[in-house]
One Martini backbone bead per residue (centre of mass of N, CA, C, O) as a GRO file, in nm:
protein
  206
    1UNK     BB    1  -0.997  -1.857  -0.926
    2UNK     BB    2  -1.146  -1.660  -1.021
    3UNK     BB    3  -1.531  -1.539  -0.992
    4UNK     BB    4  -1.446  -1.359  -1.210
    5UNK     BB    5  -1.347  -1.124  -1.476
    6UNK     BB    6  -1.063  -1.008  -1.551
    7UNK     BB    7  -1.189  -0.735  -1.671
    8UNK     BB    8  -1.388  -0.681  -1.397
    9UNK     BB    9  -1.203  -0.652  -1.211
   10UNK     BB   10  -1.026  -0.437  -1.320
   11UNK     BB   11  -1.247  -0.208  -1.358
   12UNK     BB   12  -1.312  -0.200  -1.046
   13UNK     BB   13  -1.036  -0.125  -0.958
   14UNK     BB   14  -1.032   0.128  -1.087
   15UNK     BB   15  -1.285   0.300  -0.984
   16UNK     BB   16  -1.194   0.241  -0.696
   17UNK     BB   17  -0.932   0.442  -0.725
   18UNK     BB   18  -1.092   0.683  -0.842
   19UNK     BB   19  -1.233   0.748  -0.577
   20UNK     BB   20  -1.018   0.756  -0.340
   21UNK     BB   21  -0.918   1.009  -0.509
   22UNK     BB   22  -1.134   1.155  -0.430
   23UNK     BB   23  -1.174   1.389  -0.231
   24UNK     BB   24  -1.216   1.406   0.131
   25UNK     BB   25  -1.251   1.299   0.490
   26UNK     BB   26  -0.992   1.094   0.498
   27UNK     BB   27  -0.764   1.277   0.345
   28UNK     BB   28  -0.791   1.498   0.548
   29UNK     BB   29  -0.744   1.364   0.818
   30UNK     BB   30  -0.501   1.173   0.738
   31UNK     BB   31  -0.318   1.492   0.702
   32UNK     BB   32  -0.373   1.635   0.997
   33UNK     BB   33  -0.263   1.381   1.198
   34UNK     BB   34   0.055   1.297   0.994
   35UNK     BB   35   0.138   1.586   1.051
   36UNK     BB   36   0.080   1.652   1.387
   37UNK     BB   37   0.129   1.337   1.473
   38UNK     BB   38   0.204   1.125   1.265
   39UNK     BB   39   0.244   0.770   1.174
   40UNK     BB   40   0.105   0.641   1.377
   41UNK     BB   41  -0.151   0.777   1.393
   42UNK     BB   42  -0.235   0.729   1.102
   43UNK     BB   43  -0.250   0.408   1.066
   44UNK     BB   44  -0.443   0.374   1.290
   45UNK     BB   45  -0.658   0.531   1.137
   46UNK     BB   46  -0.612   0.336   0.893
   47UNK     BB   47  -0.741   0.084   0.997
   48UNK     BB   48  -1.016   0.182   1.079
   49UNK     BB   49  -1.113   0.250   0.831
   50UNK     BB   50  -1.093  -0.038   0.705
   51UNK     BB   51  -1.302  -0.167   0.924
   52UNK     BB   52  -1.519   0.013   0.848
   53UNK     BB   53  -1.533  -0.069   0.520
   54UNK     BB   54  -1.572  -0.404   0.596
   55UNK     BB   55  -1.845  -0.391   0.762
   56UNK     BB   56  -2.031  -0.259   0.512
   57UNK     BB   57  -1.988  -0.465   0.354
   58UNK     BB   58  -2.080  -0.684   0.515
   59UNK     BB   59  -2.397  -0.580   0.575
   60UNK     BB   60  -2.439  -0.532   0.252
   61UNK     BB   61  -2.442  -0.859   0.238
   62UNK     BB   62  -2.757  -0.832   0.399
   63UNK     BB   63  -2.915  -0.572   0.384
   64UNK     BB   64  -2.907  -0.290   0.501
   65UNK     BB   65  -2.806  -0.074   0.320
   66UNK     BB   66  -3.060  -0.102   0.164
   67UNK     BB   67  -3.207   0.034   0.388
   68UNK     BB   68  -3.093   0.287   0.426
   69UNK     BB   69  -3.164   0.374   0.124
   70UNK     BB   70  -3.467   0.392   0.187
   71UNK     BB   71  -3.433   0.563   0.447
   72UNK     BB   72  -3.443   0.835   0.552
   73UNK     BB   73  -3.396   0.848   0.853
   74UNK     BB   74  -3.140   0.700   0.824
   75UNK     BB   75  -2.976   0.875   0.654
   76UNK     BB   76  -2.967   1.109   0.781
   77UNK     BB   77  -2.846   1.032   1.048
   78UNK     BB   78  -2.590   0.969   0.956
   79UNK     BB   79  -2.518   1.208   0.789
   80UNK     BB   80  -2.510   1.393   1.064
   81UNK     BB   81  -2.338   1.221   1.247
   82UNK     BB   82  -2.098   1.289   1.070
   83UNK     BB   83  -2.081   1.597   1.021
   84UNK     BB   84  -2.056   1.619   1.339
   85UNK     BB   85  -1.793   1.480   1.387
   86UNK     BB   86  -1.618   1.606   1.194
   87UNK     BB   87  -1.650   1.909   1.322
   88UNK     BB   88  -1.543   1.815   1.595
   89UNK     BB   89  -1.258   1.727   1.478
   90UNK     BB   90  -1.190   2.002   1.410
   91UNK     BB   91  -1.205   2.145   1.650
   92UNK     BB   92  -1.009   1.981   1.791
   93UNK     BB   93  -0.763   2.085   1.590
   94UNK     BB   94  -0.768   2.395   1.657
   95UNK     BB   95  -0.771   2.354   2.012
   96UNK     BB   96  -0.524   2.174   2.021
   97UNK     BB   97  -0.220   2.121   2.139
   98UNK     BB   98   0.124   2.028   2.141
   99UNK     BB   99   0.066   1.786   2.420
  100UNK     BB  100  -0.200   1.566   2.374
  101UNK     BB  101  -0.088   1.347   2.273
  102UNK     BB  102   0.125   1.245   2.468
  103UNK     BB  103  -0.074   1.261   2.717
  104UNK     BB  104  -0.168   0.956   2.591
  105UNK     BB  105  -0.183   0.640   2.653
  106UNK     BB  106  -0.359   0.632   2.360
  107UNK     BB  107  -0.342   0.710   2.046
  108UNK     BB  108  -0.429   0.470   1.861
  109UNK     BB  109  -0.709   0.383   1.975
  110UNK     BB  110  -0.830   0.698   1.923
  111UNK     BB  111  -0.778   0.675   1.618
  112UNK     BB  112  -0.921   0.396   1.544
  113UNK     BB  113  -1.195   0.501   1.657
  114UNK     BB  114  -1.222   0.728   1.414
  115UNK     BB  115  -1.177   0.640   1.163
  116UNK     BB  116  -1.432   0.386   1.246
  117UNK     BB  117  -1.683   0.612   1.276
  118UNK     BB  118  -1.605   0.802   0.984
  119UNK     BB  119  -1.760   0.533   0.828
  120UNK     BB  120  -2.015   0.436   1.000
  121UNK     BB  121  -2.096   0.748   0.912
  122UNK     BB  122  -2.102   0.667   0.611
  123UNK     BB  123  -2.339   0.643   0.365
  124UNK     BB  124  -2.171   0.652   0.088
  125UNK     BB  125  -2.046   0.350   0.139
  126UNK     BB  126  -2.315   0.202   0.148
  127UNK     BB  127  -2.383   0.302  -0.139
  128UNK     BB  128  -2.171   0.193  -0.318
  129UNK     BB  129  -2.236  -0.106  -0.236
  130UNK     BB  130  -2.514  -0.098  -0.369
  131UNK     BB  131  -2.500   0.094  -0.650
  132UNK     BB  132  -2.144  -0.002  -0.756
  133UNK     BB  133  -2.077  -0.307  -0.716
  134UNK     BB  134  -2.352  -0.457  -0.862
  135UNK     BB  135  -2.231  -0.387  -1.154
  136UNK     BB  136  -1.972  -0.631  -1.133
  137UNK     BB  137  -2.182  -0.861  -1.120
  138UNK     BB  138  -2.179  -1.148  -1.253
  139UNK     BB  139  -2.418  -1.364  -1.423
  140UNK     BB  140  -2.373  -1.713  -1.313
  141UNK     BB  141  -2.212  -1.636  -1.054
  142UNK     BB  142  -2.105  -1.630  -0.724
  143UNK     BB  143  -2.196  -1.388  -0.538
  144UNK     BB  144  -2.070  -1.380  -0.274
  145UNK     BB  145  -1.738  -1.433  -0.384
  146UNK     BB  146  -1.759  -1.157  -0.557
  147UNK     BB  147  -1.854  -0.969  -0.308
  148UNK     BB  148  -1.640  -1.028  -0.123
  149UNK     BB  149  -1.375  -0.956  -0.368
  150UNK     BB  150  -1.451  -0.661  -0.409
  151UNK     BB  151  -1.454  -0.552  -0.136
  152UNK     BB  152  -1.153  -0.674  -0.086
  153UNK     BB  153  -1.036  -0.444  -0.327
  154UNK     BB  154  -1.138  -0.192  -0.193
  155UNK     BB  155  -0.997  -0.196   0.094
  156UNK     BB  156  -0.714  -0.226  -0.027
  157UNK     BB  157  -0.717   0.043  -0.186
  158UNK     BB  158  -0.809   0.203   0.021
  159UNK     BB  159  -0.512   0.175   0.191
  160UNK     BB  160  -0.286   0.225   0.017
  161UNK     BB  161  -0.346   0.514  -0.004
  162UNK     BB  162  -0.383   0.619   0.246
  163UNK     BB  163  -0.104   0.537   0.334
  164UNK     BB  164   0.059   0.759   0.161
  165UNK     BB  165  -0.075   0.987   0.322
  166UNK     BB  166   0.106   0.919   0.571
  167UNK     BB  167   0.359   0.970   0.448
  168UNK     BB  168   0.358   1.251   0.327
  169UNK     BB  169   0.245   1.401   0.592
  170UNK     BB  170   0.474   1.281   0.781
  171UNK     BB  171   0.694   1.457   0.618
  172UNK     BB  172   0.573   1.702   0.820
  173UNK     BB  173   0.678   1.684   1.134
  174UNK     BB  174   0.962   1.760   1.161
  175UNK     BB  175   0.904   2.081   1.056
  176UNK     BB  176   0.617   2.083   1.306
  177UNK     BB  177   0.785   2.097   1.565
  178UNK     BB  178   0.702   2.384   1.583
  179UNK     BB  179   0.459   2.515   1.782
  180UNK     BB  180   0.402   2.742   1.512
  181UNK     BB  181   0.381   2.579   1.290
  182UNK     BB  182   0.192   2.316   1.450
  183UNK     BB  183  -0.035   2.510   1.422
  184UNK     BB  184  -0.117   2.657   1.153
  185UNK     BB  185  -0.163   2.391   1.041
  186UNK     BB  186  -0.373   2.252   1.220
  187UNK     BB  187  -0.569   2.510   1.153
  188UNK     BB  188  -0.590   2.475   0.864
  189UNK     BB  189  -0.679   2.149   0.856
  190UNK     BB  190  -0.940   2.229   1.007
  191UNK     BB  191  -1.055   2.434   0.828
  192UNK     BB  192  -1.131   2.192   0.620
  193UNK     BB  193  -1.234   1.988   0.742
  194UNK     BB  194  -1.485   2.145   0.790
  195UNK     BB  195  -1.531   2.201   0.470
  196UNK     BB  196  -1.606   1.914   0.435
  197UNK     BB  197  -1.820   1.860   0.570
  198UNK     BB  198  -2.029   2.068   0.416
  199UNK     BB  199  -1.952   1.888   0.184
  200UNK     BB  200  -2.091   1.640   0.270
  201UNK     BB  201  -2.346   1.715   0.339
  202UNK     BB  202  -2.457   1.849   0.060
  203UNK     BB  203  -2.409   1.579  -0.135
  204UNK     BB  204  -2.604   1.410   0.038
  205UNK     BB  205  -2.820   1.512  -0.017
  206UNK     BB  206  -3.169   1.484  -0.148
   0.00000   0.00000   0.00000
């Protein structure tokens, strides 16, 4: 039996697929690394991400979350941490060769921990947790089993998106097999991620 109602877990889940469709930085990483590297660098990236978004879930039921939002200099740092991360990664796919991800012992630990720093250095995701999960918590019944289902809704629908855009994206690695047009998508997709960098920064700002 579910901890809240029918109608509430239902709208909460619509929500949250509006949220998740909504274009961003992970939609962005992730169209990037599956176009260029592959559905297994992209799916490796998707774990990152989901466990990203597990552990905000998990802090923000602890309430730290809502200390980030209270804390200038902690929202701060987070956001500029965040955007100057997304812009680094920008940066190396601009600058990689098309021999990079192969020469690599472990492709797949180096994406899944970029996922997971590019989730825990976004601050809107604690926002989230904190200013739009608790609005679907319903009065009289268990806070704690409520807000641990509603994560873990969240965290499901937001990896199942991803998970699309790996597969979409991936149909397009072989042919970007050839090293002039690998290096152009490459390229393309880096100066996008650039730019969503820069529209996270100004979004977040307060």
């Amino acid at each position: 039996m579910l901890p809240l109602s029918t109608a509430t877990f239902l709208s909460f889940a619509l929500a949250a697929l509006l949220i998740e469709l909504t274009p961003g930085p992970n939609m962005t990483y992730l169209a990037l690394v599956s176009a260029n590297d592959g559905r297994r660098a992209g799916f490796a990236t998707v774990a990152g991400i989901a466990l990203g978004l597990a552990v905000i879930g998990g802090i923000a039921s602890f309430g730290v979350a809502e200390l980030i939002q209270a804390s200038s200099l902690l929202y701060e740092g987070l956001r500029w941490a965040g955007t100057l991360f997304l812009l680094y990664l920008a940066w190396e796919g601009w600058t990689a060769g098309t021999d990079v991800v192969s020469s690599s012992g472990n492709p797949g630990g180096k994406y899944f921990m970029r996922g997971l720093v590019t989730n825990l250095l976004n601050p809107k995701a604690a926002i989230f947790y904190v200013a739009v999960l608790p609005t679907f918590v319903e009065a009289g019944r268990p806070i704690l089993a409520q807000t641990t289902l509603l994560t873990v809704v969240y965290v499901v629908i937001a990896t199942a998106i991803h998970g699309m855009i790996v597969v979409l994206a991936g149909t397009l690695e072989p042919f970007l097999n050839d090293p002039r047009r690998e290096r152009i998508s490459r390229r393309l997709l880096s100066a996008l991620l650039a730019l969503v960098a820069l529209w996270f920064a100004w979004s977040t700002a307060r």
